[in-house]
KEVEXZA-692210 format. One record per residue (C-alpha): residue in one letter; x, y, z. Coordinates in steps of 0.1 Angstrom, whole numbers, plus 5000, padded with zeros to 4 digits. Layout:
BEGIN
aXYZ
...
This chain:
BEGIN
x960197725150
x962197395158
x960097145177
x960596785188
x957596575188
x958396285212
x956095975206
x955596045169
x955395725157
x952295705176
x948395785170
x948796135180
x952296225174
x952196085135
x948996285127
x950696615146
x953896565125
x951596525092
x949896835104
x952697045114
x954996945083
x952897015056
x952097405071
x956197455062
x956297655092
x957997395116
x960997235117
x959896865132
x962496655147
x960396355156
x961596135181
x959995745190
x961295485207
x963295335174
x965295635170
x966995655207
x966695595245
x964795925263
x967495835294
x970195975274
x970696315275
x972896335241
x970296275219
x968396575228
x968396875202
x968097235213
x964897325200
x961797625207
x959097355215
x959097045231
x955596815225
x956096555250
x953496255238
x955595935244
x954295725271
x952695385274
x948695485268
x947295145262
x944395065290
x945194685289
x949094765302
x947894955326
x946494675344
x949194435329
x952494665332
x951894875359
x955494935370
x956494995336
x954095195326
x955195425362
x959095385354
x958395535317
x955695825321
x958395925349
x961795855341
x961596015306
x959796315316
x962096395342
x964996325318
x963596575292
x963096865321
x966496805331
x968196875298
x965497165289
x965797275323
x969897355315
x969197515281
x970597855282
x966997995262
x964297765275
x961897555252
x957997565254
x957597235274
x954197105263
x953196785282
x950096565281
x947696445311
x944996275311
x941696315324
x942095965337
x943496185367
x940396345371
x938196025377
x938795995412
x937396375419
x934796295396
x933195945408
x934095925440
x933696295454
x931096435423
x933296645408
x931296885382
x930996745351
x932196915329
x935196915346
x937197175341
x941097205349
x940697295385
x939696975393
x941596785417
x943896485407
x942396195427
x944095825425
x940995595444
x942395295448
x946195255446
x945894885450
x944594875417
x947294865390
x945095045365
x946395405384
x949495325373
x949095585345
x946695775361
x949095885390
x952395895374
x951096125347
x949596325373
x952996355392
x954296445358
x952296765359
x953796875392
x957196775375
x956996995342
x955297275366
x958197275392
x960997225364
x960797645361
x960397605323
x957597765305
x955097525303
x951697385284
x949497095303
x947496995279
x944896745288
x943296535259
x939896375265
x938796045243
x940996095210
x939895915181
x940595835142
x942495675115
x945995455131
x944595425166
x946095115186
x944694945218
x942295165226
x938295095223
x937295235188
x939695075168
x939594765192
x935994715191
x935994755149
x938494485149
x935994295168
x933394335151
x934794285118
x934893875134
x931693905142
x932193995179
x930394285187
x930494215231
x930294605247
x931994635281
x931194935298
x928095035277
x926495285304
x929795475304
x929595835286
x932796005270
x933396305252
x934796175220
x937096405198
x938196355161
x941996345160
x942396585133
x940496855154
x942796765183
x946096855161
x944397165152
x943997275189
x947697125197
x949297405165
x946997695177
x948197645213
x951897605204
x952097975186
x949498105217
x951598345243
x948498335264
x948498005267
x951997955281
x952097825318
x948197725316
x946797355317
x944297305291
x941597035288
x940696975250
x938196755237
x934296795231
x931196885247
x929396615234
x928496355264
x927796055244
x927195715257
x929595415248
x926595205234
x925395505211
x929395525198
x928695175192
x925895185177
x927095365147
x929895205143
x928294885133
x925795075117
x928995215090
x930294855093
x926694735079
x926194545108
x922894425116
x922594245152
x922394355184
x924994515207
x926194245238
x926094445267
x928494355298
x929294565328
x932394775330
x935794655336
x936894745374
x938095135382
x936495185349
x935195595346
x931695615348
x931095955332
x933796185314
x933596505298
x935996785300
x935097185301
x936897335270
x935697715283
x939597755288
x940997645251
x938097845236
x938698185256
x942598155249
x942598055211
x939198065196
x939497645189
x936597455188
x935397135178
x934197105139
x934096715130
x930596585144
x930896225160
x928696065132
x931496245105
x934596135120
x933295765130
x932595735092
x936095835083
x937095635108
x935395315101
x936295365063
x939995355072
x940195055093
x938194875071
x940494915040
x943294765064
């Protein structure tokens, strides 16, 4: 099976390419920003699979790069449906949401939590910037749904681990490690999920005929409050002082946890790495940095 992995220089895309490579099942072209422009239709191979990961995903550009961050979730996506789209036997398309889409349904309209993948995709407030990835990847789905290919929408929920960038556990150990342990948003619950059971879900979906032309929340079922994440965290860092507690950034999601009935009924996945486990690993990787 011949798959191309865009994004896999990334947090996700480098630990699915580790995973995937060392099966030798796959043959992993892995494409990343360095190797070639996604607006160019030549450097697209004909593949079985396409694992479409590449997109800004760093909260702070949302609110600082809005129009950027709009012009590359779509622009590339529709570039690689267009090519796919002319392939004489069609690829798996596989293409991430986000459950960042959800959050209007969910906090304004009290969406069920968990929230499975019926849920409607609901921008709040399109005057603030921080949509920008919310709506465009949401506009995506519709896109990858319309092209006619056979398709995956897979929707990952609060991924976490070793080589993470600009997101809030590795930005809040690199805080701390200066001493700075300020929590923004410590009310806020999540549904964390360790990124080596993620790539696990990602392979058994790939090879899962059942799963073709279904969107697909996966993450955990674990509602876990930002300040308890926290919490151990400094506890593995041997921290000993107590947490700063500040209010949520604006448009911040109060509550978020996703309803994995679906992955579980279609390929038997489920989480195995409990949140204190994978924190530790975690925690032990970034402090050897």
């Amino acid at each position: 099976m011949k798959i191309l992995i865009t994004g896999a220089n990334g947090f996700i895309g480098s630990h699915l390419k580790d995973r995937l490579e060392k099966t030798n099942q796959y043959e992993i072209i892995a494409w990343d920003r360095e190797q070639g422009d996604l607006k160019q239709p030549q450097n697209f191979p004909e593949v079985d699979v396409v694992i479409h990961l590449a997109a800004y995903n760093s909260t702070k550009e949302f609110y600082t790069k809005g129009f950027e961050v709009i012009k590359d979730n779509i622009l590339t996506t529709m570039n690689l449906l267009e090519h796919y789209m002319k392939q004489e036997n069609k690829p798996l398309f596989m293409y991430t949401g986000t459950p960042e889409s959800y959050a209007g349904a969910t906090d304004y309209f009290n969406y069920k939590l968990p929230t499975d993948e019926a849920c409607p995709l609901v921008v709040p407030d399109v005057k603030n910037i921080r949509w920008s990835y919310a709506n465009s990847k949401a506009l995506g789905e519709q896109a990858v749904i319309a092209s006619g290919l056979p398709y995956q929408i897979i929707v990952p929920n609060n991924i976490y681990g070793p080589r993470q960038k600009n997101h809030f556990v590795d930005e809040f150990i690199a805080r701390a490690k200066t001493g700075d342990i300020a929590l923004y948003g410590w009310e806020n619950t999540r549904s964390w999920l360790y990124v080596e059971d993620f790539t696990e879900a990602i392979e058994r979906l790939i090879n899962s005929k059942s799963a073709v032309n279904e969107k697909i929340n996966i993450g955990s079922n674990d509602e876990v409050e930002v300040l308890k994440l926290a919490e151990i965290i400094i506890q593995h860092m041997g921290i000993d002082k107590p947490i700063e507690k500040h209010d949520a950034p604006e448009g911040s999601v109060a509550r978020r946890m996703p309803d994995i009935t679906k992955i579980k009924s279609l390929t038997q996945w489920e989480p195995t790495t409990s949140l204190e486990e994978g924190l530790k690993t975690t925690v032990e990787w970034y402090m050897a940095q």
